[in-house]
C-alpha positions in Angstrom: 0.0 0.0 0.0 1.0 3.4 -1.0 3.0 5.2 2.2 1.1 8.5 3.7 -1.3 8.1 1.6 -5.2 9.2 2.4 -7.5 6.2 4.1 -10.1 4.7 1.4 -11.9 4.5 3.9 -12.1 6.5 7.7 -14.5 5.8 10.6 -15.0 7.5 13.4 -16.9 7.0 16.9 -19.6 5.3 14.9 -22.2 4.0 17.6 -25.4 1.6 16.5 -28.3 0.6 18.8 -30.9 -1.9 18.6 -34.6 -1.5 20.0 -36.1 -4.2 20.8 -39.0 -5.0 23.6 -36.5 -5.5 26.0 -35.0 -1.8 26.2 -32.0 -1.2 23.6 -28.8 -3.5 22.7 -25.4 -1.1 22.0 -24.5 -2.9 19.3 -21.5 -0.6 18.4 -20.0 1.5 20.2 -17.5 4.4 19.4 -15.6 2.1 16.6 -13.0 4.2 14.6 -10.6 2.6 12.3 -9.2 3.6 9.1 -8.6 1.3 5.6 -5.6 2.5 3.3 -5.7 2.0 -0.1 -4.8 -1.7 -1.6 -5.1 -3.4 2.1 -6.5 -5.7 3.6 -7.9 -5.4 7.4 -9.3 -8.4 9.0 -11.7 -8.2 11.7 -11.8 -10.7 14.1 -14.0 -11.7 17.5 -16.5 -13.9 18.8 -20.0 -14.2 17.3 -21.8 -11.1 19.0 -19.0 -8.6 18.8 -20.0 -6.4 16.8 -18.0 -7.6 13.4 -21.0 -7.5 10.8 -22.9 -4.8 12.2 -20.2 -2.3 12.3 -19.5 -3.5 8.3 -23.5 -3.1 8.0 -23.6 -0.1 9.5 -21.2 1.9 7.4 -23.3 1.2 4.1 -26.7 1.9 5.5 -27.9 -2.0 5.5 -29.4 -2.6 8.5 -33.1 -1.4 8.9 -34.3 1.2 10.7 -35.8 0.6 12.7 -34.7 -1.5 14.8 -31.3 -0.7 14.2 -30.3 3.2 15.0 -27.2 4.6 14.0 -27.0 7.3 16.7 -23.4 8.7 15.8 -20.1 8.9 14.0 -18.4 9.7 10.8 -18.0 7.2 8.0 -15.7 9.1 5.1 -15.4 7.6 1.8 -13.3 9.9 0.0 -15.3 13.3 0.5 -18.8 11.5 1.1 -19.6 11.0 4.7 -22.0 7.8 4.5 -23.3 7.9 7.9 -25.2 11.6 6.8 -25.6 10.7 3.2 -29.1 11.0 1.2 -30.2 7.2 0.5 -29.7 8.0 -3.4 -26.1 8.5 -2.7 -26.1 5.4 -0.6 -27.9 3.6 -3.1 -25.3 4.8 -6.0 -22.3 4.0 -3.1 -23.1 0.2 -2.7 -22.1 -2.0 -5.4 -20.3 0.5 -7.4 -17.8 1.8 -4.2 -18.4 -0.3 -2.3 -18.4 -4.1 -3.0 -19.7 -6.9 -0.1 -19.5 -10.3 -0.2 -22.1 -12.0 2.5 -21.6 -15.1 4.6 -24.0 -17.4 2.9 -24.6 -17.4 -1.2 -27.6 -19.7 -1.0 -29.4 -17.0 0.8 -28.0 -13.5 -0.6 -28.6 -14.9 -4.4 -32.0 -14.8 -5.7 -32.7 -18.3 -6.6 -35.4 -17.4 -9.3 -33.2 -15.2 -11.5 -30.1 -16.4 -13.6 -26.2 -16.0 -12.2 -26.0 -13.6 -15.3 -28.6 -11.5 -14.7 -27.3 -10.7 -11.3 -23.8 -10.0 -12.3 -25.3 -7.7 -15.1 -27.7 -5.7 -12.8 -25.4 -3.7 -10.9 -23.3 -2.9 -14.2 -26.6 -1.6 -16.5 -27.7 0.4 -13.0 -24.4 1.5 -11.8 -21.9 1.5 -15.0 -24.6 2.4 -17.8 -23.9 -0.7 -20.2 -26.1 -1.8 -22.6 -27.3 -5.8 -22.3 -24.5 -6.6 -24.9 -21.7 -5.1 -22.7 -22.9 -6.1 -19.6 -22.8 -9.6 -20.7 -19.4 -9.7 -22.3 -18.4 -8.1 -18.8 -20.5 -10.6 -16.6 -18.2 -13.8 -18.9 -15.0 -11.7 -18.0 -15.7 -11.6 -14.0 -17.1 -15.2 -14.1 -13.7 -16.2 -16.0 -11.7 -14.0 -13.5 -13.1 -15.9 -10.1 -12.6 -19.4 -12.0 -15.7 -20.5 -13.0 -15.2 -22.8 -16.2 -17.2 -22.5 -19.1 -18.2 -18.8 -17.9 -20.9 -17.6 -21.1 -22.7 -20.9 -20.4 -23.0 -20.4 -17.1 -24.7 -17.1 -17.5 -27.8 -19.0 -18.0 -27.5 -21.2 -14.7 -29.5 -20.7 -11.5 -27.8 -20.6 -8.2 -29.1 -24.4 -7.2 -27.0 -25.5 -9.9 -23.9 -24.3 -8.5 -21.8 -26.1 -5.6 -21.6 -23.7 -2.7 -17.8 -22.8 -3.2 -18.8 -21.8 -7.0 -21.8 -19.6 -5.5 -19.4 -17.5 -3.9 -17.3 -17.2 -6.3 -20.7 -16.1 -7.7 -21.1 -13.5 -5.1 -17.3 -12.0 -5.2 -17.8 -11.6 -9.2 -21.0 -9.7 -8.3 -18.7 -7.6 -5.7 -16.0 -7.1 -8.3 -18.8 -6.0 -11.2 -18.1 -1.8 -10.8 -14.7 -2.2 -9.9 -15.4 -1.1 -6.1 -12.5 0.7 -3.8 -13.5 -1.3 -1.2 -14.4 -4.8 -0.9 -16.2 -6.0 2.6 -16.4 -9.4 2.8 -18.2 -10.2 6.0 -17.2 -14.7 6.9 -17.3 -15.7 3.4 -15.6 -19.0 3.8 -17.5 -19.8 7.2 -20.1 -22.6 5.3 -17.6 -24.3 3.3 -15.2 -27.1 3.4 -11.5 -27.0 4.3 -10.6 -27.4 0.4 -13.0 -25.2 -1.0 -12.3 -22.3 1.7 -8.3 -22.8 0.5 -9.3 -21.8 -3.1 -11.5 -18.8 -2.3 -8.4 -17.7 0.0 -6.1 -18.3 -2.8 -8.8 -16.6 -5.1 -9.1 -13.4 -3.5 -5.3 -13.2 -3.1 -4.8 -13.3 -6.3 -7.5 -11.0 -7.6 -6.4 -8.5 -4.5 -2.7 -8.6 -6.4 -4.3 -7.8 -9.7 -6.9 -5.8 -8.6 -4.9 -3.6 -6.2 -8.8 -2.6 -4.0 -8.7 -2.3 -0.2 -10.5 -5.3 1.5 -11.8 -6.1 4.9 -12.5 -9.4 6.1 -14.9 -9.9 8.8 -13.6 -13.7 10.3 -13.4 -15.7 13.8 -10.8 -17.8 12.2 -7.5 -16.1 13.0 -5.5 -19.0 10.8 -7.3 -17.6 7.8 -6.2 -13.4 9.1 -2.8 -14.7 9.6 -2.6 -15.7 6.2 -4.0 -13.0 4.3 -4.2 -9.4 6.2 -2.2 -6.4 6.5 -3.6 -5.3 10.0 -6.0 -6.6 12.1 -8.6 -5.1 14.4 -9.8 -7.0 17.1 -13.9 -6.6 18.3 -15.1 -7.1 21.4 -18.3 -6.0 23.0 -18.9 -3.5 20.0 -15.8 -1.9 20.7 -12.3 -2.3 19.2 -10.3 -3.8 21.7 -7.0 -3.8 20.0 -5.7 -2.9 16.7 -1.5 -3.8 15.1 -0.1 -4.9 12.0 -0.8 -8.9 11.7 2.4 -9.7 12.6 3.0 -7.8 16.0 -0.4 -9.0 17.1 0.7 -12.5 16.7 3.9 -11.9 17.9 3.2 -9.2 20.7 -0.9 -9.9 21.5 -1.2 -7.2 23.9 -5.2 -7.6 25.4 -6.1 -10.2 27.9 -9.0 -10.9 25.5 -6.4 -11.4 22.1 -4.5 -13.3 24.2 -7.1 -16.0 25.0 -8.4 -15.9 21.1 -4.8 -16.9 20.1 -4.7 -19.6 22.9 -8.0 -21.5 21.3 -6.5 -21.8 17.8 -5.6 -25.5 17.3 -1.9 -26.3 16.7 -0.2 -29.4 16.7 2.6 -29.5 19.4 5.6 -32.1 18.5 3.3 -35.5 17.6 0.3 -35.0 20.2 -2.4 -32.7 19.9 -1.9 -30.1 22.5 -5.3 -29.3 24.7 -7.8 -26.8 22.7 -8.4 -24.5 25.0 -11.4 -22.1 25.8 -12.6 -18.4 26.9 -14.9 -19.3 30.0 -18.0 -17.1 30.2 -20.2 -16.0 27.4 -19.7 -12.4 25.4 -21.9 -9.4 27.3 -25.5 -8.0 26.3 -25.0 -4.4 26.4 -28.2 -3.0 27.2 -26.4 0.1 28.5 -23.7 2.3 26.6 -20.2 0.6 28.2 -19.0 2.3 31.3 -16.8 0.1 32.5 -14.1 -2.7 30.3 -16.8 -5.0 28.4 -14.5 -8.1 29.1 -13.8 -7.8 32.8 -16.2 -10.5 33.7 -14.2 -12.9 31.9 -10.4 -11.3 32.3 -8.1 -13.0 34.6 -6.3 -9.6 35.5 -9.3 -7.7 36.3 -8.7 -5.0 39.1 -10.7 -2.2 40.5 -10.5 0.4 37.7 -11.6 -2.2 35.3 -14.6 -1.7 37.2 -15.2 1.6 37.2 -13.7 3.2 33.5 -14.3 2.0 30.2 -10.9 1.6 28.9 -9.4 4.1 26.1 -7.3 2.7 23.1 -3.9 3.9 23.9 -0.7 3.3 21.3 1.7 0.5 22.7 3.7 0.1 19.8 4.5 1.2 16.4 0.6 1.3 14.6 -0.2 -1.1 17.4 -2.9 0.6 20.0 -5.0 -1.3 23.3 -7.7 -0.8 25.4 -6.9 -2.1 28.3 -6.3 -0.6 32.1 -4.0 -4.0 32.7 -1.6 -3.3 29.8 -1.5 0.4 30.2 -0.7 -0.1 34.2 1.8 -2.9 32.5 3.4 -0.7 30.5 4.1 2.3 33.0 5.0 -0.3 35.7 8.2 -1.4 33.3 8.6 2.4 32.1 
């Protein structure tokens, strides 16, 4: 990626709340992060952290109500999403923004061909006539490596296996040529194999492509192997935030620390002992005043209690909120 230059992407302080019958769930809560052009972020956390509605929030797609998007900035280029009329929204998505869902089977329309979904955003957002959108659909169905590509135009999804319905759904992404490509668990549903060859796949378009991409995952084996940065969510919140390396190498939060510990390896012959966060993630029916993981932390003291933790820098683009690692940090100082 380019040095100094601007973020695709910025976010800042962006909070979203649920109403539901039972009072209201703070879904997200005062996330800012920042996406530089060609790279790739992943996001990781538990189910319930906040990971997809954060990615849902920034392009309008969660409805309202329930969901109310009390606060933040979301900057792509000069456009501020989080303020933007829905036209502009409606023009942003698909052409600027490309997302890739979890499950194919349920975010393609079964009645309608493969082609005629990878044309619709390219007549609506790119102008082409039937003709070009056609010739362009072949060309991204050759470029995600689905064989016989202007045949397959004609296909519904049933007739696809599940890995070639997301390559499906990542040729519908590509379609405008997006700055930005969110793809929220994309490999979650499929097997070992096939999630190996849409990992190789979006490598390789990433190299020819050159787009910024963010890839919502609980799988830190697949971040390890593919991001730039990663931002770890907890609670709504971003809880810690470092190049891929140094948070493998340096995992600075109690609660990184214990998502590393339950990724299997193989030690010498034996498998060693998978090991567990006990407790269950928080319902936040309040805003967070106090650390969202202190229930579960093993180095949980009074202040923990008392003051939601800050993200403070502990390291070069590496930054933590946590009391334990700050009082850490000026205990060694």
């Amino acid at each position: 990626m380019p040095d100094g230059a601007l973020p695709v992407l910025d976010v800042k302080d962006l909070k979203t709340v649920f109403r539901t019958r039972g009072g209201e769930v703070h879904a997200v809560n005062n996330v800012s992060f920042h996406l530089q052009p060609g790279e790739l972020l992943g996001v990781v956390g538990e189910s319930g952290s906040g990971k997809s509605v954060t990615m849902m929030s920034l392009i309008g797609l969660l409805p309202q109500p329930p969901a109310d998007i009390r606060g933040g900035q979301v900057m792509l280029g000069d456009i501020d999403l989080r303020t933007a009329p829905a036209e502009v929204l409606r023009g942003v998505r698909g052409k600027r923004i490309g997302f890739v869902f979890q499950d194919p089977m349920t975010s393609l329309n079964p009645v309608f061909t493969v082609g005629s979904q990878i044309m619709e955003p390219l007549r609506l957002h790119m102008g082409m006539t039937k003709a070009q959108a056609t010739e362009r659909a072949v060309e991204l169905l050759e470029l995600v490596g689905i064989p016989d590509a202007r045949k397959r135009l004609k296909s519904y999804p049933h007739q696809f296996s599940g890995g070639m319905r997301q390559r499906v759904m990542i040729a519908i992404a590509l379609a405008c040529d997006p700055e930005v490509l969110i793809a929220d668990e994309p490999t979650t549903a499929l097997d070992v194999t096939i999630q190996a060859q849409i990992l190789e796949l979006v490598k390789d378009l990433r190299k020819k492509l050159g787009m910024a991409i963010i890839w919502i995952t609980h799988d830190l084996g697949v971040i390890a192997g593919i991001a730039d940065r990663v931002m770890v969510m907890y609670g709504g919140q971003v809880v810690e935030q470092a190049p891929v390396k140094d948070l493998f190498a340096r995992p600075q939060h109690p609660y990184t620390r214990a998502l590393l510990k339950t990724v299997p390896h193989l030690t010498g012959a034996r498998q060693a002992r998978l090991q567990v966060i006990e407790g269950q993630p928080p319902i936040l029916t309040a805003h967070p005043t106090a650390c969202a993981f202190r229930a579960r932390c093993t180095h949980r003291f009074e202040r923990c209690d008392a003051e939601n933790p800050l993200r403070r820098p502990v390291g070069h683009g590496h930054d933590v909120a946590c009391h334990w690692v700050v009082n850490a940090e000026v205990a060694h100082a």
